[in-house]
C-alpha positions in Angstrom: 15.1 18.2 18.8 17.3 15.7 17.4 17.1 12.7 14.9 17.4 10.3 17.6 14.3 11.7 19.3 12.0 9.6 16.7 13.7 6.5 17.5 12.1 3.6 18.4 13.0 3.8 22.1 10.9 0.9 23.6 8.1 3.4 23.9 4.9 0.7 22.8 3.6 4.0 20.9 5.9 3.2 18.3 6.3 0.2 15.8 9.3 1.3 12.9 9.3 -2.5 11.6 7.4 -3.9 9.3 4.8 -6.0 10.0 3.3 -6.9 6.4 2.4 -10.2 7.1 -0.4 -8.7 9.8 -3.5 -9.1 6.9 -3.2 -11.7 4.5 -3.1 -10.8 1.0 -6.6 -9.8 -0.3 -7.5 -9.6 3.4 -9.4 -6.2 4.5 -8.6 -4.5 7.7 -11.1 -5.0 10.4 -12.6 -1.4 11.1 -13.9 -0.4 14.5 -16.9 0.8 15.5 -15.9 3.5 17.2 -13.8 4.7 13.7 -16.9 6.5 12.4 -15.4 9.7 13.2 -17.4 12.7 13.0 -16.8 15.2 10.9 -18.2 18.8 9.9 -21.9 18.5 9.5 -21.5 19.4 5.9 -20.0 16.5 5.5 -21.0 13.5 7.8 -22.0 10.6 5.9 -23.2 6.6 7.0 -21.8 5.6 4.3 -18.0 4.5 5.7 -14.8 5.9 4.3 -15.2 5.7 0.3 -18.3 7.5 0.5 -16.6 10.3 2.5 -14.0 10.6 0.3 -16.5 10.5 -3.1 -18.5 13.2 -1.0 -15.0 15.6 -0.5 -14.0 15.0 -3.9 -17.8 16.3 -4.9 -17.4 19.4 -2.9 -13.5 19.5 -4.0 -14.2 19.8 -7.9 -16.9 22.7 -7.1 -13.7 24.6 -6.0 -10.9 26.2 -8.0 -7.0 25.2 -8.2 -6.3 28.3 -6.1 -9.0 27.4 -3.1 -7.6 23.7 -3.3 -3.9 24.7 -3.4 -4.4 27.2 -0.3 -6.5 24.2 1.5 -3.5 22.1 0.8 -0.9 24.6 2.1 -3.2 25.3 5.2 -2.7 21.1 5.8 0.9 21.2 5.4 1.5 23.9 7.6 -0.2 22.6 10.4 1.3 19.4 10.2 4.7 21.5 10.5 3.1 22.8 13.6 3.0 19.4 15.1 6.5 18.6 13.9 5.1 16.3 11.0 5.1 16.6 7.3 4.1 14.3 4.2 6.6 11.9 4.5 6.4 11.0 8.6 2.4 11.4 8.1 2.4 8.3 5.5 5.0 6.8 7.5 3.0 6.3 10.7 -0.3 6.0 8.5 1.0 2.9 6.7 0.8 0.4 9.7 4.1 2.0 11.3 2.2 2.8 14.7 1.4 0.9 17.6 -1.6 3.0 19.3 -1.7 2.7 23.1 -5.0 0.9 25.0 -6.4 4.0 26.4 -6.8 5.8 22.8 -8.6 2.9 21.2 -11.2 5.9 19.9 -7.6 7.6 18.0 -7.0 4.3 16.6 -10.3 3.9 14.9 -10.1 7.9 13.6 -6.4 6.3 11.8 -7.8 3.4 10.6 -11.1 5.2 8.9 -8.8 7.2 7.2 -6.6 4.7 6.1 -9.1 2.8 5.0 -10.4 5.8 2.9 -7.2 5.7 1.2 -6.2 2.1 0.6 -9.6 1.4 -1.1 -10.4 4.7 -2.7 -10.5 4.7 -7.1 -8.0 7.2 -6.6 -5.0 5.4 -5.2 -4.4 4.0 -8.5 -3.9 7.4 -10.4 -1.9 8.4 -7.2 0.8 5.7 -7.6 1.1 5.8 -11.4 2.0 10.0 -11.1 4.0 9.5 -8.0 5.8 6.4 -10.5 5.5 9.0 -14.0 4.3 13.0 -12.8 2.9 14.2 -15.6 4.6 16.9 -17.2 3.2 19.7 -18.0 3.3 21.1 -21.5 5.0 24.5 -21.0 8.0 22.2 -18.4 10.7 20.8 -20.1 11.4 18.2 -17.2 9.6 15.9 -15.9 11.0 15.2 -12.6 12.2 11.8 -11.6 9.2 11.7 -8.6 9.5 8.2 -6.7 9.9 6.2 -10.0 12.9 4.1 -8.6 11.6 3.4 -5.4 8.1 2.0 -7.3 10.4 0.6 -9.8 12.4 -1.4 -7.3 9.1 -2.6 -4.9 7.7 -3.6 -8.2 11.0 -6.1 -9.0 11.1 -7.1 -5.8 7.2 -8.1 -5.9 7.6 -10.0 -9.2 10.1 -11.8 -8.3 8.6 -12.5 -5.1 5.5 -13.4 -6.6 7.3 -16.1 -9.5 9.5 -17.3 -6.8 6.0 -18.6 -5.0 4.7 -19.7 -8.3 7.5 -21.6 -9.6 8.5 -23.5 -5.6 5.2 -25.3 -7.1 6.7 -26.5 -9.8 9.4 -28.3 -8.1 8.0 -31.7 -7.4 7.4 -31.9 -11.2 10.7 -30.5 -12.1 12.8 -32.8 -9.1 13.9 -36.7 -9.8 15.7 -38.9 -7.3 19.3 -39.7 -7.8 18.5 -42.9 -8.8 16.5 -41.9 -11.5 18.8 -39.6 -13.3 19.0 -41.3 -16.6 18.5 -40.1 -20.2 15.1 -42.4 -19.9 13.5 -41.5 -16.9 14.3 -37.4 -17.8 12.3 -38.4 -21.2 9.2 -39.8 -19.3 9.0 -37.4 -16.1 9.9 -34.4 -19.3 6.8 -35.6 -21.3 4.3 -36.1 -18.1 5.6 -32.8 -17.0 4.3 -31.5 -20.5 1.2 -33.4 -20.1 0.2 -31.4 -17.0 1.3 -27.7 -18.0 -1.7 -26.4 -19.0 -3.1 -27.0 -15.5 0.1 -25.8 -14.1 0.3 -22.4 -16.0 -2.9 -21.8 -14.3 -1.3 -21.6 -11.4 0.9 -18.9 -12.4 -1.9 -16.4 -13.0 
């Protein structure tokens, strides 16, 4: 198997472009019916996603490092087995897959689980230590983890975000040709100070 074999090919199965204007900001994702997969009867909760995951991370903490670490290993090694790992998993889990008509009932399994995660109280603690690992006391290193690629998103979001904020601004900030005189920049200057506290508002 070759690189080019996870190509985008024209197969509908796959979707390798972004698409992050699908939900508008704030918006949640609509989920299914049919995504209440079932699960082990130990653990099959109405509750939706969050509660599934508070109900793993119950049972989770009742286990030791060793049990969790060989649960872990079992997960990664089967996802070899299907010729995935970490990195293609999130990949295809963050909106990066176009699932066909007939497996609708798929679809809604993805979506639960994505759900789980994009929601859960733990996906802030899992961005700051993939940002910072914490380093543990008898390391020496801490290692650099995905700090430059958070680091970068982040600038790129910022600016983003004041480059909406400020586009705002510009009818208070713009004066005709015409107008351009030591004057008129005095008096649209002062209005424009007039109005900033209700501008800066808009900043927030």
């Amino acid at each position: 198997m070759q690189a080019s074999d996870f190509l985008d090919n024209g197969d509908p199965f796959f979707n390798l472009n972004d698409d992050n204007n699908k939900y508008h900001d704030g918006e949640v994702e609509p989920l299914p019916p049919e995504a209440q997969m079932h699960v082990d009867n130990s653990f099959k909760t109405t509750g939706g996603p969050l509660a599934r995951t508070t109900l793993f991370m119950s049972h989770l903490s009742t286990l030791t490092n060793a049990a969790i670490a060989l649960k872990m290993a079992s997960i990664i090694e089967h996802m070899a087995s299907l010729q995935m790992d970490v990195t293609t998993f999130l990949h295809f889990l963050s909106w990066n897959l176009k699932v066909p008509v007939d497996m609708k009932h798929k679809e809604g399994t993805i979506r639960y689980a994505r759900t789980a995660l994009m929601h859960s109280k733990q996906l802030p603690g899992i961005l700051k230590n993939w940002h910072k690992p914490p380093r543990p006391h008898s390391w020496g290193v801490r290692t650099m983890a995905a700090r430059n690629a958070v680091d970068d998103w982040a600038l790129e979001n910022v600016t983003a975000h004041i480059n909406r904020k400020m586009q705002l601004f510009a009818p208070q900030l713009l004066s005709p040709p015409q107008d351009i005189t030591e004057e008129s920049l005095c008096h649209r200057f002062s209005m424009f100070l007039q109005d900033l506290p209700y501008q800066a508002t808009v900043l927030l």
